[in-house]
C-alpha positions in Angstrom: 0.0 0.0 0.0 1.0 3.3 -0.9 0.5 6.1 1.9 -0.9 8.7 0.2 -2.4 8.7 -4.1 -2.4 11.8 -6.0 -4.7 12.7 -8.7 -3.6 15.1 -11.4 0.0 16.1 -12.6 -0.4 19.4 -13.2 2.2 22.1 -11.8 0.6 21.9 -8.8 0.1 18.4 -8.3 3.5 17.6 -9.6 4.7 19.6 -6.5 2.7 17.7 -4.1 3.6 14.1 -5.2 7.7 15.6 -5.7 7.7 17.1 -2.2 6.5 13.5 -0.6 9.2 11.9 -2.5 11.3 14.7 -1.4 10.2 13.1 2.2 10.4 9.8 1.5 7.3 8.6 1.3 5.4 6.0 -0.4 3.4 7.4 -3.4 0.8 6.3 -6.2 0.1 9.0 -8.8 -2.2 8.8 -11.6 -2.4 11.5 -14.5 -4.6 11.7 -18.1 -1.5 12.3 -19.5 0.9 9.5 -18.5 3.7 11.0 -19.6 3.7 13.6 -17.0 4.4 11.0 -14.7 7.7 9.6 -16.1 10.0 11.5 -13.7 8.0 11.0 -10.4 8.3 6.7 -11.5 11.8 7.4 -12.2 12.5 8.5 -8.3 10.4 5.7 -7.1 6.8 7.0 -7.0 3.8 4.2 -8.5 2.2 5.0 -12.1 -1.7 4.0 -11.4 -3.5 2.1 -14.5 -6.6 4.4 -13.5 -8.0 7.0 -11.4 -10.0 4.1 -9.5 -6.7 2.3 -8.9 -5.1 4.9 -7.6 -7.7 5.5 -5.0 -7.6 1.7 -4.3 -3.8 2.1 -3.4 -3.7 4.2 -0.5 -6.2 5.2 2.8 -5.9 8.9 1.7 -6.3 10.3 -2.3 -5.7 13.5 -3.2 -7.2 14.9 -6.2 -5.4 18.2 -7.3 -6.9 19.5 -10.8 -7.9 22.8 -12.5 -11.3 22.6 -10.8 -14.8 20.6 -9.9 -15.9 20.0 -12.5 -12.8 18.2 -13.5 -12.6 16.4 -10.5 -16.1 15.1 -11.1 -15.2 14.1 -14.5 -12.8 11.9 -13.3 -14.0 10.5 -9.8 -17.6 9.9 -10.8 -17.2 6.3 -12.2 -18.4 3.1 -10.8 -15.3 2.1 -10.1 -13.6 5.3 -9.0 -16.9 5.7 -6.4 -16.7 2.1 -5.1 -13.1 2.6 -4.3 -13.7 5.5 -2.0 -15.9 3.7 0.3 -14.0 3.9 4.0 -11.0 6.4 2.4 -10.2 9.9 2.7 -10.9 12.4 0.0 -8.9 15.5 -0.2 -10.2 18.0 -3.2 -7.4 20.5 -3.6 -8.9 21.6 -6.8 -10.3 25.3 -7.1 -14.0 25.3 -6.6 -16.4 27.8 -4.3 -18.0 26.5 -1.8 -21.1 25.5 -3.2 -18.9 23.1 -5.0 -17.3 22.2 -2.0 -20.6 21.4 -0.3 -21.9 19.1 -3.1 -18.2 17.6 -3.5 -18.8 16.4 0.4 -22.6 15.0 -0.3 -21.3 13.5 -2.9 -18.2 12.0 -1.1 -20.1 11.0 1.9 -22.7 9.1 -0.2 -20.2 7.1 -1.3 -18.7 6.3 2.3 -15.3 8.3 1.9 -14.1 11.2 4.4 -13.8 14.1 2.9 -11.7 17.0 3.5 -11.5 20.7 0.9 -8.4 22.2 0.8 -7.0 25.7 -0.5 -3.0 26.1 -1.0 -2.5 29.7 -0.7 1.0 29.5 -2.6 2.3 28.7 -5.9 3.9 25.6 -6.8 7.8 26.3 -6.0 6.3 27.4 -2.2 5.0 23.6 -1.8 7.3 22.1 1.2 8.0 25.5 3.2 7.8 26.0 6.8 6.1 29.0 6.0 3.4 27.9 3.2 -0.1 27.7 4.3 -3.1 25.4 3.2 -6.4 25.9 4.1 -8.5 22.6 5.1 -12.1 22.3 5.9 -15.0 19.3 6.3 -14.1 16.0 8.1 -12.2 16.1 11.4 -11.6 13.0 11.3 -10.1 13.3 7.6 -8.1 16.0 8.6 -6.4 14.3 12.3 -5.7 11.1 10.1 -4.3 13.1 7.2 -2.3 16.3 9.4 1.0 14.4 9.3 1.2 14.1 5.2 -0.6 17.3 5.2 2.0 19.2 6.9 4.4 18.1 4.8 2.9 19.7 2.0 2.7 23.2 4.3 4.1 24.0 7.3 0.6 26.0 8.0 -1.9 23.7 7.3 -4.6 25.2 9.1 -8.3 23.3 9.6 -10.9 26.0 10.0 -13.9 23.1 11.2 -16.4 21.1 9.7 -18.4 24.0 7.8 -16.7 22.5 4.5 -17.1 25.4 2.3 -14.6 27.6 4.8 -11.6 26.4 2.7 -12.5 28.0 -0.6 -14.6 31.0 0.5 -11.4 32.1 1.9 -9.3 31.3 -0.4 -11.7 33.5 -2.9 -11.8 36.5 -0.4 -7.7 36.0 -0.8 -8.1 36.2 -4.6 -10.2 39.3 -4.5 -7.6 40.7 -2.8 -4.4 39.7 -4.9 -6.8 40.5 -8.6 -6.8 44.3 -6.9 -3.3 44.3 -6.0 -2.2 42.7 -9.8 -4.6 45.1 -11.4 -3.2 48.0 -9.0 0.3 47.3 -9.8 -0.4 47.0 -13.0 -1.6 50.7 -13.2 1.1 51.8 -11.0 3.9 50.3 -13.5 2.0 52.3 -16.2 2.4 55.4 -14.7 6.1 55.1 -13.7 6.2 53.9 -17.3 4.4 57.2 -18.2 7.6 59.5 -16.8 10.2 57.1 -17.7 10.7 55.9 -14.6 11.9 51.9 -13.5 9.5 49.7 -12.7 11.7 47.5 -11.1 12.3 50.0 -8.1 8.0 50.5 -8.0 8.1 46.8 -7.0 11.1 47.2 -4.3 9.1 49.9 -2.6 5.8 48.0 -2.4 8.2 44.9 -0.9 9.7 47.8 1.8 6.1 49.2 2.8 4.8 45.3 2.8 4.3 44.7 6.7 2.6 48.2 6.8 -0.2 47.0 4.3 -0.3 44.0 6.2 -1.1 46.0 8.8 -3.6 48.2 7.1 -4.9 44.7 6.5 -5.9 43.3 9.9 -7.1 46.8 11.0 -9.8 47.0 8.4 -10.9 43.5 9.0 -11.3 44.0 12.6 -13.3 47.2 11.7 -15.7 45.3 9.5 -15.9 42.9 11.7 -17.1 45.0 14.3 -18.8 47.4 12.2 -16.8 50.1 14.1 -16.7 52.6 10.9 -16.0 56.3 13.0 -12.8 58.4 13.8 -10.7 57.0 10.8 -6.8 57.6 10.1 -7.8 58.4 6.9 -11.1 58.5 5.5 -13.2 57.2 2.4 -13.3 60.6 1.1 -9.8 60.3 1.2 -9.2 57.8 -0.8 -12.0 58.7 -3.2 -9.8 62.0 -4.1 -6.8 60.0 -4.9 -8.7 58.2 -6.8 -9.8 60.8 -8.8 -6.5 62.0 -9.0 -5.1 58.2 -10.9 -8.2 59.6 -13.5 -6.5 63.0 -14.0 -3.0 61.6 -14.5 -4.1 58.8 -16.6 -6.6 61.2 -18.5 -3.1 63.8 -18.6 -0.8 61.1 -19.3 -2.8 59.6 -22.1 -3.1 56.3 -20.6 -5.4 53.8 -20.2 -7.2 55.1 -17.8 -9.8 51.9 -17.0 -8.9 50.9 -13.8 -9.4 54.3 -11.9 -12.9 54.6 -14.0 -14.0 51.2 -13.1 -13.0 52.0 -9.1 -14.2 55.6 -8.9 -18.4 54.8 -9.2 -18.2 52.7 -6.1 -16.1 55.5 -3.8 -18.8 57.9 -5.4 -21.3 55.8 -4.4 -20.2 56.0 -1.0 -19.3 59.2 -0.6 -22.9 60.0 -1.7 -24.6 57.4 0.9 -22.8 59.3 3.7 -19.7 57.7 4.2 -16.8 60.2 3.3 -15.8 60.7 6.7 -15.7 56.7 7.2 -12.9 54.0 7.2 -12.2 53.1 3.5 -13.5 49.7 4.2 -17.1 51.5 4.7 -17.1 50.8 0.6 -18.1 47.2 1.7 -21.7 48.6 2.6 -22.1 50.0 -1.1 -21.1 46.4 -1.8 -23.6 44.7 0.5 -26.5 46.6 -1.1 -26.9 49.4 1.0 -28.6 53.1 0.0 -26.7 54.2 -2.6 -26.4 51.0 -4.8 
């Protein structure tokens, strides 16, 4: 018996299966596209005929593809379902948590644990102290699975049995990264705009990094609370510099559709009342409140 299978060879499965050979362990992988596999079987890992006997192999399967509904695709066979029965199921694919919800019905129907993951890190980060992957669903999938798990990530966190916690954090962390690659984006445009290096724009954002981190945590404790008042600086603040990425753009003759998209929505605000707010007082415009 192997002690852990892995389903899917992509650069992020790759990475899983690589890192428990990195550790020693005992591994059956199973991929559409064999050939993927030739180098894991060449440092000692097992080449599965099938998704089903892969899953047959080991007490714990993880299935690591683009998303659910290519997960189902693959796991929803006779054979595949039958195998599951008393074995843990670890989805690592990208999904929301609806998907993660009917993933578990339809893992539990067929008597397997099951356990949603989210890696918060790219593929190189797989095997670091400091990389974090988020785990919801089964306890008992997760206390039986923890040691393999945190070999994968240092910080492999379980947030409970709720099983859609995994991805609906992971999304709230992809909201956050699509503004920051869409913001920097802009930003390199402008430097590019006066001739300036771009290189240097990223050095500074890695300089002021534990301060935005920091900015961070403070507005999630004040939506959290719903403690608004007596800001460091305000909405309205933030609204104005806004409107002053629109004038450069506008002056610079650049594209100028990321200020425009963001600009309606601090308007929106400011209109509702909420100048004088914390900037995170934009999440009641999102919410549904007066003004929207």
């Amino acid at each position: 018996m192997s002690e852990v299978s892995i389903i899917g060879l992509g650069p992020m499965g790759t990475a899983l299966a690589q890192t428990f050979l990195n550790n020693d362990k005992r591994i059956t992988i199973w991929n559409r596209t064999a050939s993927k596999a030739e180098s894991l079987v060449r440092q000692g890992a097992v080449l599965a005929s099938s998704a089903a006997s892969a899953i047959n192999a080991s007490p714990i399967t993880i299935i690591c593809v683009a998303n659910y509904g290519s997960s189902a695709s693959l796991l929803d066979t006779q054979e595949a379902a039958s195998a599951l029965a008393g074995r843990t199921l670890i989805q690592l694919s990208t999904g929301t948590p609806q998907e993660a919800r009917n993933s578990e019905f339809w893992a539990r129907e067929r008597g397997a644990y099951y356990l949603d993951g989210a890696i918060q890190a790219w593929p190189s980060h797989i095997g670091a102290p400091e990389t974090v992957i988020l785990f919801s669903g089964s306890s008992t999938a997760f206390q039986t699975s923890e040691p393999l798990l945190r070999i994968l990530a240092g910080n492999s966190i379980y947030l409970g049995e709720p099983v859609g916690s995994a991805s609906a954090q992971a999304l709230a962390v992809i909201s956050y990264l699509l503004g920051t690659w869409l913001g920097f984006a802009h930003g390199a445009h402008i430097l590019e705009s006066e001739h300036l290096p771009v290189d240097s724009f990223g050095s500074m954002i890695a300089a002021i990094a534990p301060l935005l981190g920091e900015e961070a945590k403070h507005q999630g404790k004040v939506i959290q609370t719903g403690k608004f008042g007596n800001p460091e600086s305000s909405l309205q603040t933030s609204a104005d510099s806004v409107e002053r990425l629109l004038q450069q753009a506008t002056e610079a003759g650049i594209n100028s559709d990321f200020p425009r998209f963001a600009l309606p929505l601090f308007a929106k605000a400011a209109a509702a009342g909420y100048g004088d707010e914390e900037v995170s007082a934009i999440i009641k415009i999102l919410r549904g409140g007066p003004a929207s």
